[in-house]
N, C-alpha and C positions, 0 to 999 in steps of 0.2 A: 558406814564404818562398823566393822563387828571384830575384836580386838581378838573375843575369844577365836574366831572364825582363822582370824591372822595369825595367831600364836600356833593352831591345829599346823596350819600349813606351813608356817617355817618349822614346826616337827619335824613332820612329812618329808621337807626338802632337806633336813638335815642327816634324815635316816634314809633319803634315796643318796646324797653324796656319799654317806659314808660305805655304802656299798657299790660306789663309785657308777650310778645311775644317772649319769650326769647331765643330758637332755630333761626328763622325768623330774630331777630335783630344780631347776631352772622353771619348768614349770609351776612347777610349789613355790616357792619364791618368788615368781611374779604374783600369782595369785595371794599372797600373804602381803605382798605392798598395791595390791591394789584395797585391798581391803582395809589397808595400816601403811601409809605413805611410807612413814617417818620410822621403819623398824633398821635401823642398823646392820644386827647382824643379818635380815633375807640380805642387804645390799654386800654386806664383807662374803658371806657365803655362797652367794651366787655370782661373786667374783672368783670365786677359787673353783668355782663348777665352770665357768669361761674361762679359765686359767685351764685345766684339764683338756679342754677342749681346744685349746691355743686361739681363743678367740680374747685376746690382751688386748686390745681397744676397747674392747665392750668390760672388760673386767677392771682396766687403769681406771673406766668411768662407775663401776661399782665401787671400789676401794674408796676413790674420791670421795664419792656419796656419804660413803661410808664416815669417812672422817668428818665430812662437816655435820655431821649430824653427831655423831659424837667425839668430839676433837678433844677429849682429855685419853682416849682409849691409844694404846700403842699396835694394837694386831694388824689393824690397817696401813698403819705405814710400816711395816714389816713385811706384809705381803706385796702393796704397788713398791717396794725394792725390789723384790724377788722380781716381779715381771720387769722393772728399769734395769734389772741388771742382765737379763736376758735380753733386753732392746740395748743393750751397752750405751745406755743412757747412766754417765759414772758419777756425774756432777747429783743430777737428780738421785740417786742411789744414796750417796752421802747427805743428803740432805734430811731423806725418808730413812734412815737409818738413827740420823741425830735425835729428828724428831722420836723416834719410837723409843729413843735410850734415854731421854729427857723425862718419860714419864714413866720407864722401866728400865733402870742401869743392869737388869740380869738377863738379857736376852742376849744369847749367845748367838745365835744366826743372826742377828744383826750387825754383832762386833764382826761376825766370820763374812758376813757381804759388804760391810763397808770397807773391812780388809783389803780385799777384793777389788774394790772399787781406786782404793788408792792407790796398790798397786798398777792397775792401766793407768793412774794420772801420775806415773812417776813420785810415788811419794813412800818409798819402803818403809821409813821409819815409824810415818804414821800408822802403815800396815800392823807392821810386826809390835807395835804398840797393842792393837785392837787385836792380833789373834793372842797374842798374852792373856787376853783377859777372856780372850773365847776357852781360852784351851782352860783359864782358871777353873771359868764356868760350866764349863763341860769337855772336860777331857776325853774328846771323841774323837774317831779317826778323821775328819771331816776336818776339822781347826786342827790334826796335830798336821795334815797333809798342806791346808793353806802355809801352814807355817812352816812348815820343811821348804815350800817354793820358794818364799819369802829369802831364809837363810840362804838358800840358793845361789838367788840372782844377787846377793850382798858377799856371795863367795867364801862363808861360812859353814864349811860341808861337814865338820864334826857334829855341830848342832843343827844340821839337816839330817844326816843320817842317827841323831839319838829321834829325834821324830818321826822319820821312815820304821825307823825298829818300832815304836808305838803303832803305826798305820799299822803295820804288817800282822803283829800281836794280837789286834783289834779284828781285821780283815785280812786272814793268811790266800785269800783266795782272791785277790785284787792288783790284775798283774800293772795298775799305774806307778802302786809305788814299788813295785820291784823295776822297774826301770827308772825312774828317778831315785834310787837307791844305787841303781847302777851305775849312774850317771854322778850321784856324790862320792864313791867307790872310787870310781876312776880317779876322780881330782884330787883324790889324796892319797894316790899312787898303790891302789887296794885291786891290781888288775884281777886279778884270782876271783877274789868277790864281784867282781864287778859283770865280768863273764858266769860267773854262774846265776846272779840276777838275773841277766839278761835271757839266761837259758829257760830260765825258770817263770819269767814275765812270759816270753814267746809262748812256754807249754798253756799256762794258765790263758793267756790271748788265743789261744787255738791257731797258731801260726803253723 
């Protein structure tokens, strides 16, 4: 065991991810826990280097790792959400979300993926509960877009389209919410707007 030896190399592995050398830093990461079993972050970081990679089997079992070794930290179960929610694993996602807001209530992508999560389980209100507090926490195009959906499907298009005008503000070059813009348009009898949306989603989609 040489600690300092381990520390060198989860550097290393952490300035080859961040120049997204993603093989190369995996490499560093192994080499830093074999030297230092029990390092946490090589295990959380070279889950997000198998995450880039789309190798989420070998990364669900990094995150893991990760947490029992350190099970007060919330970044790990913030990240195996990110990959359950990509495997539409919705149960598990809510779960890994709880967890991470239990030991940190300001994490906005967590509020914004558990959202997420409840909406595929039929549960809108619980949704639009969690993106409130995402959009609190960080008023980004990201949580105002979940929450326009949210309003949506509960048939609330006034306050789907005050959150579309936010996405759009944010990201004028983003033709999702110009057709979901079009689409809350329409429903509240806004044909005019709602066809120039659409015209203008197409150009930006390169249709």
């Amino acid at each position: 065991m040489d600690p300092l030896e381990a520390q060198q190399s989860l550097e290393a592995g952490q300035r080859l991810l961040k120049s997204t050398r993603y093989p190369e830093a995996i490499l560093a990461f192994n080499h830093a826990l074999v030297l230092k079993s029990d390092l946490a972050d090589a295990y959380l970081l070279r889950g997000r280097a198998n995450v880039a990679l789309g190798l989420l089997e070998r990364a669900m079992q990094d995150f893991t790792k990760a947490i029992q070794l350190r099970p007060g930290g919330a970044e790990a179960f913030v990240d195996r959400a990110q990959v359950r929610l990509e495997q539409e694993d919705y149960q598990a996602v809510i779960a890994d979300c709880g967890e991470a807001l239990k030991r940190d209530s300001r994490i906005a992508l967590a509020y914004n993926m558990r959202a997420r999560a409840y909406r595929h389980t039929n549960s809108p209100g619980r949704a639009l509960e969690d993106l409130n507090r995402a959009v609190e926490l960080a008023p980004e195009e990201a949580n105002y877009f979940q929450r326009a959906a949210i309003y949506q499907s509960l048939g609330q298009h006034q306050r789907a389209l005050a959150d579309l005008d936010e996405v759009i503000a944010l990201k004028p070059d983003g033709p999702q919410a110009y057709f979901a813009r079009a689409e809350s348009r329409r429903a509240v009898g806004d044909t005019a707007g709602a066809e120039e949306d659409h015209r203008q989603a197409l150009l930006l989609d390169g249709r």
